[in-house]
PyMOL Python script that loads the backbone (N, CA, C, O; Angstrom):
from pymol import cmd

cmd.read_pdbstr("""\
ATOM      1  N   UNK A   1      11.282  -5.797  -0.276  1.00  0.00           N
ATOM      2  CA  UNK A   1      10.849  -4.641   0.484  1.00  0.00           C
ATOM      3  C   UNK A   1      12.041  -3.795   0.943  1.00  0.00           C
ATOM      4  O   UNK A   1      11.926  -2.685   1.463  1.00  0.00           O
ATOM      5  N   UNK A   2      13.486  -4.581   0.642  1.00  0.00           N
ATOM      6  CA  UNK A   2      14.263  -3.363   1.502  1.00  0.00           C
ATOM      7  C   UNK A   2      14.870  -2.227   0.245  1.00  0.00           C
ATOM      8  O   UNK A   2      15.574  -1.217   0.232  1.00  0.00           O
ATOM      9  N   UNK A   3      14.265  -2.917  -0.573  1.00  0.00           N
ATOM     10  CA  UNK A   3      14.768  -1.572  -1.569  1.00  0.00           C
ATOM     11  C   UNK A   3      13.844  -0.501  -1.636  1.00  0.00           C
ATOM     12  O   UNK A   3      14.242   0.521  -2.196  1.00  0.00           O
ATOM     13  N   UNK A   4      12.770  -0.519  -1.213  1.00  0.00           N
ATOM     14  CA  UNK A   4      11.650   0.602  -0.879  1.00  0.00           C
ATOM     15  C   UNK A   4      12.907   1.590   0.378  1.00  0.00           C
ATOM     16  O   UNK A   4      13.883   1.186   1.011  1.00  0.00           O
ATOM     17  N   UNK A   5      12.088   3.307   0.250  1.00  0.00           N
ATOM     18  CA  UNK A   5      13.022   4.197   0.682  1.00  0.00           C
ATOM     19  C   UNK A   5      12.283   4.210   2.253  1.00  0.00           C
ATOM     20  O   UNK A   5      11.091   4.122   2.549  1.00  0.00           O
ATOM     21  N   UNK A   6      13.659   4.375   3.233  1.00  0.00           N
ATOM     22  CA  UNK A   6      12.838   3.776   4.749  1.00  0.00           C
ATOM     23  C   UNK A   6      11.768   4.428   5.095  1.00  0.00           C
ATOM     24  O   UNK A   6      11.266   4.069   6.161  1.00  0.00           O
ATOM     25  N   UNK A   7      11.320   5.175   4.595  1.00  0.00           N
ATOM     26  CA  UNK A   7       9.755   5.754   5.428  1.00  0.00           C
ATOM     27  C   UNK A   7       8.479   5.347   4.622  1.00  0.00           C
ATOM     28  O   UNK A   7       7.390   5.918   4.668  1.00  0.00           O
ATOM     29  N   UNK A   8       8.967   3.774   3.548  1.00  0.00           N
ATOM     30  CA  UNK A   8       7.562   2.797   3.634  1.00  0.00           C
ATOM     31  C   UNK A   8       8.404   1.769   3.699  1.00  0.00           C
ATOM     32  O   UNK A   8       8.159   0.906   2.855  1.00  0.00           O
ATOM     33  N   UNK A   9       9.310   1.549   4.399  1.00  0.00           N
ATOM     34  CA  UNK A   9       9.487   0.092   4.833  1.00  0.00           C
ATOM     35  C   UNK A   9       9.022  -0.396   5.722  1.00  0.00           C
ATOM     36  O   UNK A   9       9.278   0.251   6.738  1.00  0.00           O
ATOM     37  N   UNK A  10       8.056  -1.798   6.021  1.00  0.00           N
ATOM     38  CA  UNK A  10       7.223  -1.817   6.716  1.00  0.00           C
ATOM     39  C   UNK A  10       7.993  -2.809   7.861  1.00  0.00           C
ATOM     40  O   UNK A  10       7.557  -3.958   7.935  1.00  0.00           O
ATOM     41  N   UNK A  11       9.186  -2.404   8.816  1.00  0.00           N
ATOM     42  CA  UNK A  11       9.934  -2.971   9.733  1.00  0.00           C
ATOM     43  C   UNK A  11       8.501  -3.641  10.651  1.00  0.00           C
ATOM     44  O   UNK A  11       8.393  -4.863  10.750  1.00  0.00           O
ATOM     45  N   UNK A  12       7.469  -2.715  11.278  1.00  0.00           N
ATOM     46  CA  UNK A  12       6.924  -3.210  12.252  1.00  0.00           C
ATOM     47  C   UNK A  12       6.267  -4.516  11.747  1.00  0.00           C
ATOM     48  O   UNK A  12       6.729  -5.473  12.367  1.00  0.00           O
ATOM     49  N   UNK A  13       5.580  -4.783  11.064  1.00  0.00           N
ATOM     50  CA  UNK A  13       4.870  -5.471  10.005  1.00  0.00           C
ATOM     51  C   UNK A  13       5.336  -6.615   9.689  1.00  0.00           C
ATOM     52  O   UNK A  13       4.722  -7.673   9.826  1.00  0.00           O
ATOM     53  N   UNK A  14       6.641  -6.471   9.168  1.00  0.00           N
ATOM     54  CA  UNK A  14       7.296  -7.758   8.925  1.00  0.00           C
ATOM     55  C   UNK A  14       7.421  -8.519  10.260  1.00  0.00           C
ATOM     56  O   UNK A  14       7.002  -9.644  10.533  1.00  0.00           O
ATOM     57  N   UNK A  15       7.973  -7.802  10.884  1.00  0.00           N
ATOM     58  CA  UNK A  15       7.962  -8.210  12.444  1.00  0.00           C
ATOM     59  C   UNK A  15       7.059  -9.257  12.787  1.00  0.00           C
ATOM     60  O   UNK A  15       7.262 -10.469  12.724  1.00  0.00           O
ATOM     61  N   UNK A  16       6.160  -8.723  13.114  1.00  0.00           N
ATOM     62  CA  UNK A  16       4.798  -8.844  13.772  1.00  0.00           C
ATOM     63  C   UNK A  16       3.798  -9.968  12.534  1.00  0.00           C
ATOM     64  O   UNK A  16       3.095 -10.915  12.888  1.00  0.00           O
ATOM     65  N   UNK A  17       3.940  -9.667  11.594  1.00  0.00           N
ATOM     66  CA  UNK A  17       2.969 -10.054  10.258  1.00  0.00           C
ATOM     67  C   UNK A  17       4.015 -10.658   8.723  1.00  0.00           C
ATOM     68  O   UNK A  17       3.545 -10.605   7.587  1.00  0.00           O
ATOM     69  N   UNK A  18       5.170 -11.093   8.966  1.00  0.00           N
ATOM     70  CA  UNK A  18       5.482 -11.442   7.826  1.00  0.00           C
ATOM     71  C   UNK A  18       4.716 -12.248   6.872  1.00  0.00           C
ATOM     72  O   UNK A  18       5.322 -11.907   5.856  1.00  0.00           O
ATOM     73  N   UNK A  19       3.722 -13.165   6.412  1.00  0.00           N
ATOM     74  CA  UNK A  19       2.982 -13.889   5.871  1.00  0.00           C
ATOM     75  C   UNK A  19       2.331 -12.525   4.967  1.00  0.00           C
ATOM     76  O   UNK A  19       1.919 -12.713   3.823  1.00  0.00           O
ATOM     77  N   UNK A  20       2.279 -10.858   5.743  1.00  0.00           N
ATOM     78  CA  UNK A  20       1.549  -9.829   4.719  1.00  0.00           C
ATOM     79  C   UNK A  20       2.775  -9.169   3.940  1.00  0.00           C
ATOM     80  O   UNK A  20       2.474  -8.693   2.845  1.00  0.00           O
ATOM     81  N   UNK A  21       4.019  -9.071   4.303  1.00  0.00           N
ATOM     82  CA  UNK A  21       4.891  -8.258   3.900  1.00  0.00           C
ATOM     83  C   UNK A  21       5.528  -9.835   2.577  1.00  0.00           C
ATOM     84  O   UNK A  21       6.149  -9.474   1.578  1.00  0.00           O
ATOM     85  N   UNK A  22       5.355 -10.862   2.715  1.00  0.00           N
ATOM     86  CA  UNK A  22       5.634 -11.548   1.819  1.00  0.00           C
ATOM     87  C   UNK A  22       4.022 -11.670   0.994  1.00  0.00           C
ATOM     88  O   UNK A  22       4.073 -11.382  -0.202  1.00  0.00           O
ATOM     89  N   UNK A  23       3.237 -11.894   1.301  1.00  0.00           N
ATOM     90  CA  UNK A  23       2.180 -11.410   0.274  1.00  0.00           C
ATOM     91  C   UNK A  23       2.193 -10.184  -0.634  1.00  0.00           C
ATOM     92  O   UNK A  23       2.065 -10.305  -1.852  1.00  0.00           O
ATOM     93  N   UNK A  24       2.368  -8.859   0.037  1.00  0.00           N
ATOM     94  CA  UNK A  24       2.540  -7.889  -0.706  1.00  0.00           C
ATOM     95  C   UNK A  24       3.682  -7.882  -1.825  1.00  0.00           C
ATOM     96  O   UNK A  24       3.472  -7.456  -2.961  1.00  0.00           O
ATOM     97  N   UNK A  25       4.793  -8.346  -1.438  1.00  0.00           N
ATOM     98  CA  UNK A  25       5.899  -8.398  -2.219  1.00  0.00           C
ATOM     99  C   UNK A  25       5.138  -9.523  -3.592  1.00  0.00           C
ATOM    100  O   UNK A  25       5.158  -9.059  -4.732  1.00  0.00           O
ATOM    101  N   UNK A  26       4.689 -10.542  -3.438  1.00  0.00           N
ATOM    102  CA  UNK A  26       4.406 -11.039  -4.397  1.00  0.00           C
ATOM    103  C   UNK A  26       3.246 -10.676  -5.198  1.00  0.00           C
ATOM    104  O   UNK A  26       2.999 -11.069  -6.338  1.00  0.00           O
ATOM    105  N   UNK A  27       2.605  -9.930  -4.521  1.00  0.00           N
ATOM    106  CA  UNK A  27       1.892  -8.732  -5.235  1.00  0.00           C
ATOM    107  C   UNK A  27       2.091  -7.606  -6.392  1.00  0.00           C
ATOM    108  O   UNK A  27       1.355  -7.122  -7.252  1.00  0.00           O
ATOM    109  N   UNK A  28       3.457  -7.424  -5.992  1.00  0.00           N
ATOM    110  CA  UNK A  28       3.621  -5.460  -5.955  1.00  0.00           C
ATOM    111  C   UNK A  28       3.462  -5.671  -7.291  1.00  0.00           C
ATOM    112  O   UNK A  28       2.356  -5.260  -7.643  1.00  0.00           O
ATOM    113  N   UNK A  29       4.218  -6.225  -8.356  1.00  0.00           N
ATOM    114  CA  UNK A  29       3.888  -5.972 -10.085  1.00  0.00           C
ATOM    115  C   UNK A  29       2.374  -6.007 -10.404  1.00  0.00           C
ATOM    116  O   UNK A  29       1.886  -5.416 -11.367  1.00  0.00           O
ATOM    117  N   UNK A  30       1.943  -6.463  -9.859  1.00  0.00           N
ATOM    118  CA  UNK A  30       0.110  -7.039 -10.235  1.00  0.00           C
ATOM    119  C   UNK A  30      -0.744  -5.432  -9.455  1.00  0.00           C
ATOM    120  O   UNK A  30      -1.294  -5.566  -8.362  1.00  0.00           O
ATOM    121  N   UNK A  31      -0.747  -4.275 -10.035  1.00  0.00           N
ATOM    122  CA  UNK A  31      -1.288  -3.512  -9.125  1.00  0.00           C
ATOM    123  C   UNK A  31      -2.721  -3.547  -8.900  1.00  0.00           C
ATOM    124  O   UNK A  31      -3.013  -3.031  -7.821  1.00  0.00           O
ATOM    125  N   UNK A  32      -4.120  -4.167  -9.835  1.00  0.00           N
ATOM    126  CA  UNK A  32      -5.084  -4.497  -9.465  1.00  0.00           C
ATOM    127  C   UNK A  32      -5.348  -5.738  -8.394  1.00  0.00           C
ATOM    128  O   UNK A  32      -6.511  -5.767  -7.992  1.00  0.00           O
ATOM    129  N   UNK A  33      -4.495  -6.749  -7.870  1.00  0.00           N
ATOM    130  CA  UNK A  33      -3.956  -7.368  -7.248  1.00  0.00           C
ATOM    131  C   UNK A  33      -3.684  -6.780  -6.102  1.00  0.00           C
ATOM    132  O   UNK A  33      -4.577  -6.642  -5.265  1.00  0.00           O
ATOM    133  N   UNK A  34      -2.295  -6.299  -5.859  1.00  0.00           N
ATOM    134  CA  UNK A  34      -1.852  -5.053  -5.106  1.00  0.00           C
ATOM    135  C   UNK A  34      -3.121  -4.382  -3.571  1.00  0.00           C
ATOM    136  O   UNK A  34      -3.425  -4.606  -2.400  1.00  0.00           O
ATOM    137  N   UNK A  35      -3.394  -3.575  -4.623  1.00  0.00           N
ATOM    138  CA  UNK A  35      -4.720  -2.400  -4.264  1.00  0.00           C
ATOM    139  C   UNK A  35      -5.736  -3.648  -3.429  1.00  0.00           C
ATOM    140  O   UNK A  35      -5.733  -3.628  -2.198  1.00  0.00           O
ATOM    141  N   UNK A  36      -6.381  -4.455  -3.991  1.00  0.00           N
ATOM    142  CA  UNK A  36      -7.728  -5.225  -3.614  1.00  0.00           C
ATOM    143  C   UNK A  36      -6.976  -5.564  -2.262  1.00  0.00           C
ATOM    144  O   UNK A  36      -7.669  -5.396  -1.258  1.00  0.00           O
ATOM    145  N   UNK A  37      -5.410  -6.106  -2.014  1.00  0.00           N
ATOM    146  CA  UNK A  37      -5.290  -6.694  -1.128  1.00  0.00           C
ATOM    147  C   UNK A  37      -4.752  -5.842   0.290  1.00  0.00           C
ATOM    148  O   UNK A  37      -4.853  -6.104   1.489  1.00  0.00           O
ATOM    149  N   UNK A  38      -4.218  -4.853  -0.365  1.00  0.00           N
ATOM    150  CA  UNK A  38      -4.568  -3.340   0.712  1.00  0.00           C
ATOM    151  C   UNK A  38      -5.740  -3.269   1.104  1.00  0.00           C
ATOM    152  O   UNK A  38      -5.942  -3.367   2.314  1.00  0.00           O
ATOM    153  N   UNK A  39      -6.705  -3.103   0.313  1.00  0.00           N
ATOM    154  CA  UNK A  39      -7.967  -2.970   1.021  1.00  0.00           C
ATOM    155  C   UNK A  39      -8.480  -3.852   2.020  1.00  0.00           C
ATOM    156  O   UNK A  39      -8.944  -3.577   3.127  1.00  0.00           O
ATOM    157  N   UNK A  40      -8.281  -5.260   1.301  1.00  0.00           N
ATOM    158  CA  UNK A  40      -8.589  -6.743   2.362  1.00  0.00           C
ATOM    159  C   UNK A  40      -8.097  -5.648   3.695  1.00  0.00           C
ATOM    160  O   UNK A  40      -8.782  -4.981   4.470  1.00  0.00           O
ATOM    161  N   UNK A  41      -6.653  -5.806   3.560  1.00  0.00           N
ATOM    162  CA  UNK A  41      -6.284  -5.575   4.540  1.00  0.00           C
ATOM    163  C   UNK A  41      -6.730  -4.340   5.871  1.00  0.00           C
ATOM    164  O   UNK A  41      -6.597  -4.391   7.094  1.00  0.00           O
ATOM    165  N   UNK A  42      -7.202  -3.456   5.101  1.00  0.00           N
ATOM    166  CA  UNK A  42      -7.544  -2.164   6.064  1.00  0.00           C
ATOM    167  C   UNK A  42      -8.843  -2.045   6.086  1.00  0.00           C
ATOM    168  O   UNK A  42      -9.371  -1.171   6.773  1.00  0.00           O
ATOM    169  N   UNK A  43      -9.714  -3.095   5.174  1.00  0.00           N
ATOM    170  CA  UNK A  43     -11.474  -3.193   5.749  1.00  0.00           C
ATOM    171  C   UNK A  43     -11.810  -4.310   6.053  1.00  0.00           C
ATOM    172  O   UNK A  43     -11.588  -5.358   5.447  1.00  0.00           O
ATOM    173  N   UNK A  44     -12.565  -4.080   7.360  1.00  0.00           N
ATOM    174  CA  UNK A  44     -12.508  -5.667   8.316  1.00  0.00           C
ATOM    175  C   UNK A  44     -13.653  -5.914   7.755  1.00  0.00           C
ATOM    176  O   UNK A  44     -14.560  -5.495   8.475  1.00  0.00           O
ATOM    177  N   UNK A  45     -14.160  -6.570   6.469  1.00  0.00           N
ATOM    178  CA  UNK A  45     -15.483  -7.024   5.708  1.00  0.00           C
ATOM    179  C   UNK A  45     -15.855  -8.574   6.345  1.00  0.00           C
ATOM    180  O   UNK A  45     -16.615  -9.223   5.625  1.00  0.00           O
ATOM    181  N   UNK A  46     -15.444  -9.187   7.507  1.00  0.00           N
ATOM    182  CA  UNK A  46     -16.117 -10.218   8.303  1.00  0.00           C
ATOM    183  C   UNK A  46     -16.845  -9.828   9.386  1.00  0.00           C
ATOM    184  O   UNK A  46     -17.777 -10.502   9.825  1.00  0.00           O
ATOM    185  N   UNK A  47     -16.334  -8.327  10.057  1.00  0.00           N
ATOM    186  CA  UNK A  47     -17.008  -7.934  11.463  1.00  0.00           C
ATOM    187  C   UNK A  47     -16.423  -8.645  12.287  1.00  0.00           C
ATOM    188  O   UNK A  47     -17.064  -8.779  13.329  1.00  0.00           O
ATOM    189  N   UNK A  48     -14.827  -9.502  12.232  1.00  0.00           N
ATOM    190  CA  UNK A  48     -14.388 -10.325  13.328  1.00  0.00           C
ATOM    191  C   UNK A  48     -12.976  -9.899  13.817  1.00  0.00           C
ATOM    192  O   UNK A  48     -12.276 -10.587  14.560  1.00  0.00           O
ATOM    193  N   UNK A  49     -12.759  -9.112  13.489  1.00  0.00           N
ATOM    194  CA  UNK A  49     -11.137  -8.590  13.262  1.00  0.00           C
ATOM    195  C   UNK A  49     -11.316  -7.609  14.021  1.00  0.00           C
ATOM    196  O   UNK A  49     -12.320  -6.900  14.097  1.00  0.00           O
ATOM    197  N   UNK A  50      -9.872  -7.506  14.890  1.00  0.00           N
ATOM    198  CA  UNK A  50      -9.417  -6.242  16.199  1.00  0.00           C
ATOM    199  C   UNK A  50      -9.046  -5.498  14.988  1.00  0.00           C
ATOM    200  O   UNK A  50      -9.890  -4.646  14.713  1.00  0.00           O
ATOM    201  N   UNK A  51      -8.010  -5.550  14.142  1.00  0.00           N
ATOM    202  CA  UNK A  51      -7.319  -4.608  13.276  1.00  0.00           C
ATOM    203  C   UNK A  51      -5.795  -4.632  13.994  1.00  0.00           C
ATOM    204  O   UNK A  51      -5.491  -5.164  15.062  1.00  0.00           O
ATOM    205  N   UNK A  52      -5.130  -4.052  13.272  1.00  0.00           N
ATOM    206  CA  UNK A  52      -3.845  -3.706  13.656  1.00  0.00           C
ATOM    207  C   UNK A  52      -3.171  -2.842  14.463  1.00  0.00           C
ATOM    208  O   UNK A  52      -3.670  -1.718  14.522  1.00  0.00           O
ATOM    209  N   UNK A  53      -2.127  -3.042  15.140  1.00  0.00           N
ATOM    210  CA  UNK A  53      -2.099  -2.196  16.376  1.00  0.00           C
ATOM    211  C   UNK A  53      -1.807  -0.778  15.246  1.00  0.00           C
ATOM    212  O   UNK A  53      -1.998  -0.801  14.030  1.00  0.00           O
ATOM    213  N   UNK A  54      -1.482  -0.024  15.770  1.00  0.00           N
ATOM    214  CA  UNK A  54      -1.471   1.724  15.558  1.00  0.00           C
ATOM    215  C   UNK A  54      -0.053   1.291  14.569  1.00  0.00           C
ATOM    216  O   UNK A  54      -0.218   1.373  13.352  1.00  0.00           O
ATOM    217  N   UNK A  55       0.960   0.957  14.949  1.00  0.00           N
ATOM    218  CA  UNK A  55       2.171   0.883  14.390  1.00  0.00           C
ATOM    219  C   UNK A  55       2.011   0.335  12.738  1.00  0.00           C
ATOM    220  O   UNK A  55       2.139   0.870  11.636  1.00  0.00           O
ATOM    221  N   UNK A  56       1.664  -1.011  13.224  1.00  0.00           N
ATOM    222  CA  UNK A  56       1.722  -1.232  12.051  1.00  0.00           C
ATOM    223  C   UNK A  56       0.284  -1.109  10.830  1.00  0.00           C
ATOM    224  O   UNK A  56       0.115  -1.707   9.768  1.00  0.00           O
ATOM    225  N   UNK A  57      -0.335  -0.366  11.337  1.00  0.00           N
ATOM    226  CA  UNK A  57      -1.782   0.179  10.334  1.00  0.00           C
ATOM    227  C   UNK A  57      -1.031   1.691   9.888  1.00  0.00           C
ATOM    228  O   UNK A  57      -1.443   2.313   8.910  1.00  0.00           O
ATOM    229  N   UNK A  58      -0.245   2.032  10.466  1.00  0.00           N
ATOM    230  CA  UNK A  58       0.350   3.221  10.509  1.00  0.00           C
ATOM    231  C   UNK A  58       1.356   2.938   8.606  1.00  0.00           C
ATOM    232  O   UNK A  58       1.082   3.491   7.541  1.00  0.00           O
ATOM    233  N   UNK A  59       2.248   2.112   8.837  1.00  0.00           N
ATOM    234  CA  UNK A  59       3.169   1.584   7.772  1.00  0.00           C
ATOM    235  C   UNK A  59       2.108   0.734   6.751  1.00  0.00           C
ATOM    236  O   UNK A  59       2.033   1.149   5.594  1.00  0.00           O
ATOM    237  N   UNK A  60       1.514  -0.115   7.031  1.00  0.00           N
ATOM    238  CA  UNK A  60       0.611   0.147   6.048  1.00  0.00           C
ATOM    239  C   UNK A  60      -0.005   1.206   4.879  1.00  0.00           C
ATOM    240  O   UNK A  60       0.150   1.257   3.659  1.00  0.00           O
ATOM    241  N   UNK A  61      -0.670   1.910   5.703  1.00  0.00           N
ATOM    242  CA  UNK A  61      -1.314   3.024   4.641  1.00  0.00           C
ATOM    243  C   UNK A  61       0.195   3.919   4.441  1.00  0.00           C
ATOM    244  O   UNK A  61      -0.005   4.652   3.473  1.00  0.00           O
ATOM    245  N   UNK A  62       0.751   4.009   4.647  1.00  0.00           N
ATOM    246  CA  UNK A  62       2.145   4.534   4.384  1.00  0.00           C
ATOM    247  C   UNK A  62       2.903   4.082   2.975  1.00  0.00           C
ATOM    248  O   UNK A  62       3.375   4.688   2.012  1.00  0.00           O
ATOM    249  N   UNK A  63       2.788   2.915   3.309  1.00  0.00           N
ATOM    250  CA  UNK A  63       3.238   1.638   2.138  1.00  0.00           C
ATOM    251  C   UNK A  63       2.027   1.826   0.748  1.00  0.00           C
ATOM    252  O   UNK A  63       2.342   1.952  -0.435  1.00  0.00           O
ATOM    253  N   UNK A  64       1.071   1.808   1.126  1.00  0.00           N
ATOM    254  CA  UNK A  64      -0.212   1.524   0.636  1.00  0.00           C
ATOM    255  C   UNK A  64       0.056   3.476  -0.453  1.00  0.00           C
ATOM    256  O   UNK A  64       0.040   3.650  -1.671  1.00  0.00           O
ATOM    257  N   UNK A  65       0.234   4.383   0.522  1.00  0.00           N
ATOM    258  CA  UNK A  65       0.354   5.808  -0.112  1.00  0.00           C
ATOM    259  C   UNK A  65       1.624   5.614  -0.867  1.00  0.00           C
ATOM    260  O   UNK A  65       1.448   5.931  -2.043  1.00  0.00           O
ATOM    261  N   UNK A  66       2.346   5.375  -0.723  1.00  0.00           N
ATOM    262  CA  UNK A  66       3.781   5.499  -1.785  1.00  0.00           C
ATOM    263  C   UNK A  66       3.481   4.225  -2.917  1.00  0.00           C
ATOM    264  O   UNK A  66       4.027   4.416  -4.003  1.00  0.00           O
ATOM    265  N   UNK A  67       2.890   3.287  -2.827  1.00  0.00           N
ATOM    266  CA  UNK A  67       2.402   2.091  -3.744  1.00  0.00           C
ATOM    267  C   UNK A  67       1.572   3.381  -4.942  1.00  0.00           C
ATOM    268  O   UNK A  67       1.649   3.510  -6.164  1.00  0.00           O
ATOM    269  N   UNK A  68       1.097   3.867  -4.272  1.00  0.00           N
ATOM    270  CA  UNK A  68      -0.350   5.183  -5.022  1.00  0.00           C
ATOM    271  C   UNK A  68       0.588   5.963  -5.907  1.00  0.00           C
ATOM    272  O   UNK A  68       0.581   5.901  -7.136  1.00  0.00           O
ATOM    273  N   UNK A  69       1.237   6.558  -5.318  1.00  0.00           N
ATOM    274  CA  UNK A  69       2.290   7.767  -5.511  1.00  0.00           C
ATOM    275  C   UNK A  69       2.711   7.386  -6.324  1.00  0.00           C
ATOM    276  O   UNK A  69       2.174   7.580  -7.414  1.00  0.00           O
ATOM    277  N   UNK A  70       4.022   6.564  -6.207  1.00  0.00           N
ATOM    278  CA  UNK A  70       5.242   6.459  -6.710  1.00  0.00           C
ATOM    279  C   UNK A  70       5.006   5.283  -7.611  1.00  0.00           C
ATOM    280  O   UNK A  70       4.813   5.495  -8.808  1.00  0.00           O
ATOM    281  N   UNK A  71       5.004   4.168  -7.179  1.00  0.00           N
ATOM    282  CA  UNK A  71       4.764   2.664  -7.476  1.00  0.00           C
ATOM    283  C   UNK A  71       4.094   2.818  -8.643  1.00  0.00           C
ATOM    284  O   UNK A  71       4.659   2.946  -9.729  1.00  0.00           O
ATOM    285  N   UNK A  72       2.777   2.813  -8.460  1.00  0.00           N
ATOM    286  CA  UNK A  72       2.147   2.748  -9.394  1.00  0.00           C
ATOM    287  C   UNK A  72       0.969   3.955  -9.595  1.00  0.00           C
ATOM    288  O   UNK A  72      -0.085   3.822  -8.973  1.00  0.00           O
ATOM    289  N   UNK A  73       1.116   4.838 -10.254  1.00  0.00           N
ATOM    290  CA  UNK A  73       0.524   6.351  -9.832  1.00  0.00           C
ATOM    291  C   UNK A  73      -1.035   6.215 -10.586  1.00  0.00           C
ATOM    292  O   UNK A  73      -1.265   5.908 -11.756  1.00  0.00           O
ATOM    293  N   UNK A  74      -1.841   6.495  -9.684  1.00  0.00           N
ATOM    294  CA  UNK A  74      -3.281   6.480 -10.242  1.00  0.00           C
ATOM    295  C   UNK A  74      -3.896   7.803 -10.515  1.00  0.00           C
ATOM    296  O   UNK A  74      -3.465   8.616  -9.697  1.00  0.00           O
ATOM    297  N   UNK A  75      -4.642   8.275 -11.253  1.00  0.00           N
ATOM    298  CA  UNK A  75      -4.685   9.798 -11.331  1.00  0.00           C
ATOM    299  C   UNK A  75      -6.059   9.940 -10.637  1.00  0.00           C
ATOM    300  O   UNK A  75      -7.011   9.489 -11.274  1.00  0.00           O
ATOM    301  N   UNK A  76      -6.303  10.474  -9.480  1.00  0.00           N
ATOM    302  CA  UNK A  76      -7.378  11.143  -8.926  1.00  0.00           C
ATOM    303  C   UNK A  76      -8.388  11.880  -9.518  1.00  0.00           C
ATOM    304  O   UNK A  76      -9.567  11.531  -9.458  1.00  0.00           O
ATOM    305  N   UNK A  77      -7.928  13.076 -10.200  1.00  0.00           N
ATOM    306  CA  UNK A  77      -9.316  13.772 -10.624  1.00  0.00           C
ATOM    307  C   UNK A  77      -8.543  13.863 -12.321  1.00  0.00           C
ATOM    308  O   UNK A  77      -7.485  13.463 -12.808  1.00  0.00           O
ATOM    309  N   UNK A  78      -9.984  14.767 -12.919  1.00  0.00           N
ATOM    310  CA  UNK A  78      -9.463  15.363 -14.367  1.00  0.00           C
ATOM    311  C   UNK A  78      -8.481  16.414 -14.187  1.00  0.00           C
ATOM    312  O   UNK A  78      -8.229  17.040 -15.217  1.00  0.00           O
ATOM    313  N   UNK A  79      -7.864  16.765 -13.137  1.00  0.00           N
ATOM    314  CA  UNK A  79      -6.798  17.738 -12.949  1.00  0.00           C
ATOM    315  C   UNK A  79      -5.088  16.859 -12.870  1.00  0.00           C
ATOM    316  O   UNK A  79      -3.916  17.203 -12.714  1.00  0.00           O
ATOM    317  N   UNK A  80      -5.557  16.078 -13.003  1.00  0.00           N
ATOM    318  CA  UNK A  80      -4.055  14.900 -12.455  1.00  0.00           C
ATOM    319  C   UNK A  80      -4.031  15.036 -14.300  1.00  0.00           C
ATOM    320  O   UNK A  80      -2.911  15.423 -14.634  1.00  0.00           O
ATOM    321  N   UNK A  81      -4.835  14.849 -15.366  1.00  0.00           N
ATOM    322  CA  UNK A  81      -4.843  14.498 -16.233  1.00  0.00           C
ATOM    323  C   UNK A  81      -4.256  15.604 -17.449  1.00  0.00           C
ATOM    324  O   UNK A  81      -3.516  15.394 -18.411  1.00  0.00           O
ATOM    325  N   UNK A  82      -4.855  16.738 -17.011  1.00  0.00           N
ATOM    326  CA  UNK A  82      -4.222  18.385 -17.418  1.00  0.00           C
ATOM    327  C   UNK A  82      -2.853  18.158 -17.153  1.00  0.00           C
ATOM    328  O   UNK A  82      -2.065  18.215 -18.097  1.00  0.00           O
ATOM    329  N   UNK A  83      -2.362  17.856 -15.761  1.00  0.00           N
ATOM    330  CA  UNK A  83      -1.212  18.506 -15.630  1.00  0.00           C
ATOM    331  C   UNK A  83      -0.037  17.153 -16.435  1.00  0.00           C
ATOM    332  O   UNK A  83       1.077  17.351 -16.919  1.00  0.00           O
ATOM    333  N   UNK A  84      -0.646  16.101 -16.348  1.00  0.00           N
ATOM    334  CA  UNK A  84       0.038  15.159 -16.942  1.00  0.00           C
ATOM    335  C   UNK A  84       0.527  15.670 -18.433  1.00  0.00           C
ATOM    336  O   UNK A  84       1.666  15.947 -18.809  1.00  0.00           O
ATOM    337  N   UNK A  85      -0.783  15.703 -19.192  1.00  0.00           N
ATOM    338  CA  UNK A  85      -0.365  16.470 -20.443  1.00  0.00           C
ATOM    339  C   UNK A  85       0.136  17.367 -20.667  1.00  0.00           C
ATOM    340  O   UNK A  85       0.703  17.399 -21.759  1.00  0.00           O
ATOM    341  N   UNK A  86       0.216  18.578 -19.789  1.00  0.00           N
ATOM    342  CA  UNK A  86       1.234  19.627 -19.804  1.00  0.00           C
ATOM    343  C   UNK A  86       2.544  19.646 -19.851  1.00  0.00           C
ATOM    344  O   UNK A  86       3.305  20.469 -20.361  1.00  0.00           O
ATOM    345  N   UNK A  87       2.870  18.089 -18.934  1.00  0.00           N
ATOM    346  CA  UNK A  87       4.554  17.877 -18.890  1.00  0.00           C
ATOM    347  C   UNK A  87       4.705  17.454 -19.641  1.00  0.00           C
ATOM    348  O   UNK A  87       5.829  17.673 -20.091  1.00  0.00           O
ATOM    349  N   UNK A  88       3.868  16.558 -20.428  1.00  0.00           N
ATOM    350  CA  UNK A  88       4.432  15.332 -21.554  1.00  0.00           C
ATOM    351  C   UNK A  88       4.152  16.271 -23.026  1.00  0.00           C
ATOM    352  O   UNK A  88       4.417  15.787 -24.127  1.00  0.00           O
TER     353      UNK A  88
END
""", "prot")
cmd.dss("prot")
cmd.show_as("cartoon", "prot")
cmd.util.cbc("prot")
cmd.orient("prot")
């Protein structure tokens, strides 16, 4: 994780939650993997869970958006797909 650029390094997280910041890492190549376990993470599907304080739900979807982006880029609409072919 510290080779990620500091505005998705997830300092609070590790902190607070290392057992997720070492999960994710053993994640990150596997991006159907990856994704499912972002989600675990940000939908409370038991109904028993407080959730995460602000900070670190914050670096999460942060982490979770540059995973999207950069990491591993998923194309949103048939317009992601135009412009792809335009560059290539």
């Amino acid at each position: 994780m510290e080779q990620l650029p500091q505005h998705a390094q997830p300092f609070q997280t590790a902190a607070r939650y290392p057992r997720i910041v070492n999960s994710l890492a053993g994640l990150w190549q596997s991006p159907p993997r990856c994704r499912a376990y972002f989600e675990q993470l940000m939908i409370d599907e038991r109904g028993d869970r407080q959730g995460f304080p602000t900070e670190v739900a914050s670096e999460l979807a942060a982490l979770k958006d540059y995973y999207d982006s950069v990491v591993q880029p998923t194309q949103q609409t048939v317009w992601d797909e135009i412009i792809n072919r335009s560059r290539g």
